[in-house]
N, C-alpha and C positions, 0 to 999 in steps of 0.2 A: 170702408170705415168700420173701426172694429166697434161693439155695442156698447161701449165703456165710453167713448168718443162723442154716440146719439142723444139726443135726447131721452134720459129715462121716464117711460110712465110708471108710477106703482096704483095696482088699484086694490084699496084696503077699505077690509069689512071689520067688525067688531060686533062680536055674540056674548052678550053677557050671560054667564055661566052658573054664576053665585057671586053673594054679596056677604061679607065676613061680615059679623058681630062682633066688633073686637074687645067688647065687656063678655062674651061669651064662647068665643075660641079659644083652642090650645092648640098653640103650633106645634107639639109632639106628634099630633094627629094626624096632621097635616099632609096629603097624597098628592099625587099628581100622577094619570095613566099612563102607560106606558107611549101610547099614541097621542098623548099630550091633547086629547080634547076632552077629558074631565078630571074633575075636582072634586074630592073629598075630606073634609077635617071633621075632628069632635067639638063637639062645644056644652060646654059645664052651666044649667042654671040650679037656682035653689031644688028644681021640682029632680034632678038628676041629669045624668049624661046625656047627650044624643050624637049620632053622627048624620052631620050634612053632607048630603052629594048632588053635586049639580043646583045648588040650591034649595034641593027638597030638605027636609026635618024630616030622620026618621023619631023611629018611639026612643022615651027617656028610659034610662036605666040607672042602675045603684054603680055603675061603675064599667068601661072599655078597658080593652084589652089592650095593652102596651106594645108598640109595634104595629098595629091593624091599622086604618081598612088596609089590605091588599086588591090591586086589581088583576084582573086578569089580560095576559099580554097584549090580547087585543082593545083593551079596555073596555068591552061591552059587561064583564060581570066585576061587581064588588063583594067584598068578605068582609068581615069585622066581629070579634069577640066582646062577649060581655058578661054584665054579672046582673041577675036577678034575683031576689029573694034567694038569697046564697046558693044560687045555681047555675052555673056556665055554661054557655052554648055559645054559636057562628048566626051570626046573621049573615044569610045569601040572598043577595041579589032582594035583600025586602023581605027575606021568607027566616022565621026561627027555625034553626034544627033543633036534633035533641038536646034535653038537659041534662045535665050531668051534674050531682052534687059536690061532686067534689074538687077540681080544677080543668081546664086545657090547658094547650098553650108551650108548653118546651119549646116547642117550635111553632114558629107562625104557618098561616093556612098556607096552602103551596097548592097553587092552580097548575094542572097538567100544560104543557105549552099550547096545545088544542084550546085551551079555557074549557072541555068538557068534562073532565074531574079535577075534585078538589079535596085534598087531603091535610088531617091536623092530628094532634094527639089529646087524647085525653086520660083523664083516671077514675078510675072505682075503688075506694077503698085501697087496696097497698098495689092494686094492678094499674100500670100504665097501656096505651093501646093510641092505634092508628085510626081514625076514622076517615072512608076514602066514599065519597059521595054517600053516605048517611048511615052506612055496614060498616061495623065493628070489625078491624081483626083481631087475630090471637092474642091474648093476653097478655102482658111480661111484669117483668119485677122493674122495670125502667123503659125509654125512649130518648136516643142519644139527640143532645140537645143540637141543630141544626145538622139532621141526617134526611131530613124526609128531601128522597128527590124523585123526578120523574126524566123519562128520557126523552130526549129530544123529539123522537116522532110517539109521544105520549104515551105509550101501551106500556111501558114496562114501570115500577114504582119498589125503589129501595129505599132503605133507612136500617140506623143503628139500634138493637134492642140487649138488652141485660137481663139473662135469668142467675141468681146467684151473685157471683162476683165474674160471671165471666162474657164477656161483649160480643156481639156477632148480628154481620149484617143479615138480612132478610131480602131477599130479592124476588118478587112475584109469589111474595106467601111462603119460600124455600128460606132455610136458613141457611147458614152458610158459616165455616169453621167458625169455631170459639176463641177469643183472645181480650187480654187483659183490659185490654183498651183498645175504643175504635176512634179514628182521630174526627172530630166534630167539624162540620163543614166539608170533609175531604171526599167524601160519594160523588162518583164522575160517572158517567155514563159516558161513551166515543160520541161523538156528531151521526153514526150511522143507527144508535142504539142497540148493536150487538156486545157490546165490551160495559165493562163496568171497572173502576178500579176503588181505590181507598188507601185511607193511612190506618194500622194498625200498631198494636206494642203488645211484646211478650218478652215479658220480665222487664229489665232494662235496655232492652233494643227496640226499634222501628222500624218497619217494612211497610213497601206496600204490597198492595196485593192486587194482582190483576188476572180478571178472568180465570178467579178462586185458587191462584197458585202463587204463590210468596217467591218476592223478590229476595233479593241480599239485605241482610240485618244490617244497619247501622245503630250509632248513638243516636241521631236525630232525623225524622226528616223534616226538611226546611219549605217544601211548599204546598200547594195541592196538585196533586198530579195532574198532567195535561196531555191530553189526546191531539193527535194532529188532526189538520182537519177531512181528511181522509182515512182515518180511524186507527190505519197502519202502525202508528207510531207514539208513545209513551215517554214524556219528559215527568226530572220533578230533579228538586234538589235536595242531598245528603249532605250528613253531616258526620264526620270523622275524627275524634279529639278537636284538633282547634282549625281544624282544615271543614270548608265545603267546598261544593263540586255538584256538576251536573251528571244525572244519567239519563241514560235514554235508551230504550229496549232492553237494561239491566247493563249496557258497557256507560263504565265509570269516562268522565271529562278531567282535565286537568285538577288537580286539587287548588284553590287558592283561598287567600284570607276572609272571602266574603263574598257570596253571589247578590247580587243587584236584584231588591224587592221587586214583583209583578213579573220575572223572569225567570227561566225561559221562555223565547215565544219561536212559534214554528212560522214559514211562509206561509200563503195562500196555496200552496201546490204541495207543502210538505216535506220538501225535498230539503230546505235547509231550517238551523237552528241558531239562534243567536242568544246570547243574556250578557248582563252586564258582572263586569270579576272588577276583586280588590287584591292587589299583591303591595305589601307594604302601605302606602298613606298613595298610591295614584289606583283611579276605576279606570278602566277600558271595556272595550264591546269585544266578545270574543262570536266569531261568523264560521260560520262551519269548520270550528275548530281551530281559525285562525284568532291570532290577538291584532288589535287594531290599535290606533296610537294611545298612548297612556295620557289620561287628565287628571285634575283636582277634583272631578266632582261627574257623574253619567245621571243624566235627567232617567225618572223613571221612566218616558214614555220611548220605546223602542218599536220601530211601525216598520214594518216591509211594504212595499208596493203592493196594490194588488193584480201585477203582473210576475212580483216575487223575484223582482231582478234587482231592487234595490233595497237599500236600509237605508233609514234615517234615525237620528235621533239627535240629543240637545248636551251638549258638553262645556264645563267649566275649565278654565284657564286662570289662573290668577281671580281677577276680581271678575273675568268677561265671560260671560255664555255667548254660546251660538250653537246653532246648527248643523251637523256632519252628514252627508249624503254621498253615502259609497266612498268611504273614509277622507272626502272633501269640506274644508270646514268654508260656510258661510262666514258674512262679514259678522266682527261681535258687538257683541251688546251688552247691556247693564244686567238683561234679564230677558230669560225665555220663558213663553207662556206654559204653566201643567197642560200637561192632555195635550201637545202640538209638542213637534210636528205631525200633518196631516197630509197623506196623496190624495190625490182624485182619482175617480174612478178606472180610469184609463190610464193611471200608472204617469201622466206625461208632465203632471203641475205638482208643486209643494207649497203648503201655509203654514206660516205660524205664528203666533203672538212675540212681539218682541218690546225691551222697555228701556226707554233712553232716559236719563234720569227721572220723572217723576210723571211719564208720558208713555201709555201704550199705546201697538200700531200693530197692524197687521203685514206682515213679508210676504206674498206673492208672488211666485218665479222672481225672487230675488230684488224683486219693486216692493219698495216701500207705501202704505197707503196712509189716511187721514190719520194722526195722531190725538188719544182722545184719552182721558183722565181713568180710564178705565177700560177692558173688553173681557167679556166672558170668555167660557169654555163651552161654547156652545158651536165652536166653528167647523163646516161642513159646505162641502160642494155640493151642486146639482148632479142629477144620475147621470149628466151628460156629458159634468166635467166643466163647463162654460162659466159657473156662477160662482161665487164665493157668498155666502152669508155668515155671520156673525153677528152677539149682539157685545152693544159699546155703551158707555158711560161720558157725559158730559155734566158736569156740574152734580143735579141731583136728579137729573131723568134718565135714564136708557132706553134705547133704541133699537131696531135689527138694520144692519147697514146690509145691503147687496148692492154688488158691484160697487163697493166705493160712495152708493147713496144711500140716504135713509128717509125717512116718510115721521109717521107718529111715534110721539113720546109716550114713555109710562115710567111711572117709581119703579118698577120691575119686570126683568122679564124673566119668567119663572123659567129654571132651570132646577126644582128640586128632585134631589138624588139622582143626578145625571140625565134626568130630562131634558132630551134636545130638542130643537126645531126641527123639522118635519119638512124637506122637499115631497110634495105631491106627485109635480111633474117637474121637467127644466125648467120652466116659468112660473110657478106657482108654489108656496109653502106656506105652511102654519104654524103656529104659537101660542103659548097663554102669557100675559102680561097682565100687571094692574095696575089700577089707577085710584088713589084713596081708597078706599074696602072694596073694588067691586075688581071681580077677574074676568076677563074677557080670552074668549078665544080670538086671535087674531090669522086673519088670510091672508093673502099679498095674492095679486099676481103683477108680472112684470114683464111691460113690451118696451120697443123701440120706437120712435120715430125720426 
């Protein structure tokens, strides 16, 4: 008897975290860790600012930083900027750094992926600068607004600086050529942290630049570049008069009327490349060079297996979305969930939110489940494959359903800035959710009988 069949038990715990003051919060503030077990937001009284974490109050201040707290990936450390007696500093982890009279900030604090350095910029007078655990470095005339990155295995730290009129990245204290313009956001480091790339402009053309040697000029380029995830291999998309196109290792893709936002993406092995084109008024999936059937409309979410044998993704016909797997269209629908379709682990099952007039539902290998006024983007298998969880909406509660059941309600279950629920094990996951002002960490685990 399969476990959807049994009797479910769920056994749910609730850890209150923090309790909002909702005459004293501001949800611009508002955080959630990355590992989804704490909470941080600002909150405004007469006496000044403060920020709460986990329910503590730190100290008030004249004024937080827009954009902060940040946590750190594993969520054990917090950051946040502020303003005192007209002077700017990080508050870490409880602790002030130094002050600085005169701002931070270009960019927000950037925890190394280790969480053991933390780097921001600040200024002196007409000097901009990086500060990387509590050392100043070298001085400049600017700091390119969202450059500071680090690399995936932590040791290495770039970002964009401006002496004069002319831009150029800094890689481990090293400069690195001068150009007109460095494109903001665009600092990639590979997944193995030997490579680095970027977007840059000289004159009126755009290149990127990889591992300090420049590609082909174009008019535009259209994304951030992307490293495969075996380091080998460099995507990004150009722009040519009224033509884009993908390239990849510097050989140009077909040219057509428009490449498909958040695309291209490589497999899990690297070996293939897919993004979404526009030729005339229909999009299609183009897969290792091949074009796949033409629609009215390519969901942005393009997923390969991660066995890397398959592609999914969500396409419009007329008025109908569905689902495409290995250029197979599923049955349609009114409406396909963002962020889905999803594999599981093992490549063998697919989910996705689907919506029949004013009802969504979950598709599961092709079975339909509970239809319910509402379901998030929060959906994800267990590590083993076996579980589906999601959370869903009824009336004015939400829930997390697995397998098709659910347990306790709350007005919300947090999902801010793509915060998702958290499998621990095959049988067990966690959450934050609340209920009136108070947020809870919530637990599950889940048997049979």
């Amino acid at each position: 008897m399969s476990e959807q069949k049994k009797s479910q038990k769920r056994a749910v715990s609730e850890k209150l975290i923090t309790k909002i003051d909702p005459f004293s919060w501001v949800e611009q503030y508002f955080k959630v860790s990355p590992d989804c077990r704490h909470v941080a937001y600002g909150a405004l009284e007469k006496k000044g600012w403060f920020m709460v974490i986990d329910g503590k109050h730190g100290e008030k201040y004249d004024a937080l930083l827009q954009g902060t707290p940040v946590f750190s990936a594993d969520g054990k450390r917090v950051v946040y900027g502020v303003v005192k007696d007209n002077k700017w500093f990080v508050v870490v982890d409880g602790k002030e750094s130094k002050h600085y009279y005169d701002d931070i900030g270009i960019n927000m604090p950037v925890f190394s992926p280790d969480g053991k350095r933390l780097a921001y910029d600040a200024r002196r007078g007409n000097n901009r600068f990086v500060v990387v655990n509590g050392k100043e470095e070298k001085h400049y005339d600017n700091i390119g607004k969202d450059t500071i990155t680090f690399s995936p295995d932590s040791k290495r730290l770039a970002y964009g600086a401006r002496e004069g009129l002319k831009w150029f990245v800094v890689v481990d204290g090293k400069e690195e050529k001068h150009y007109d313009d460095i494109g903001k956001g665009s600092l990639t480091f590979s997944p193995d942290s030997k490579r680095l790339a970027y977007e840059a402009r000289l004159g009126k053309k755009q290149l990127v630049v990889v591992d300090e040697k420049e590609e082909k000029h174009y008019d535009d380029i259209g994304s951030i570049p992307l490293f495969s995830p075996d380091s080998s291999h460099l995507a990004y998309v150009a722009l040519e008069g009224s033509k884009q196109f993908v390239v990849v290792d510097g050989k140009e893709g077909k040219h057509y009327d428009g490449i498909l936002q958040g695309t291209p993406i490589f497999s899990p092995d690297s070996k293939r490349v897919a993004y979404g084109a526009l030729k005339g008024n229909k999009w299609f999936v183009v897969v290792d060079g091949e074009e796949e059937k033409h629609y009215d409309a390519i969901g942005t979410t393009l997923i390969f297996s991660p066995d890397s044998k398959q592609l999914a993704y969500g396409a419009q016909e007329g008025l109908k979305w569905f689902v495409v797997i290995d250029g197979k269209e599923e049955k349609h629908y009114d409406g396909i969930l963002r962020g889905t379709p999803v594999f599981s682990p093992d490549s063998k099952r697919v989910a996705y939110g689907a919506l029949e007039g004013n009802k969504w539902f979950l598709v599961v290998d092709g079975e339909e489940e509970k239809h319910y006024d509402a379901i998030g983007t929060t959906l994800i298998f267990s590590p083993d494959s076996r579980r589906v969880a999601y959370d869903a909406q009824e009336g004015t509660k939400w829930f997390m359903v697995v397998d098709g059941k659910h347990e306790n309600q709350y007005d919300t279950i947090i999902t801010h800035e793509g915060v998702k629920i958290t499998f621990d094990s095959p049988d067990s996951l966690h959450y934050l959710a609340s209920r009136d002002t108070s947020i809870y960490l919530v637990e599950e685990t889940i048997t049979y009988e």
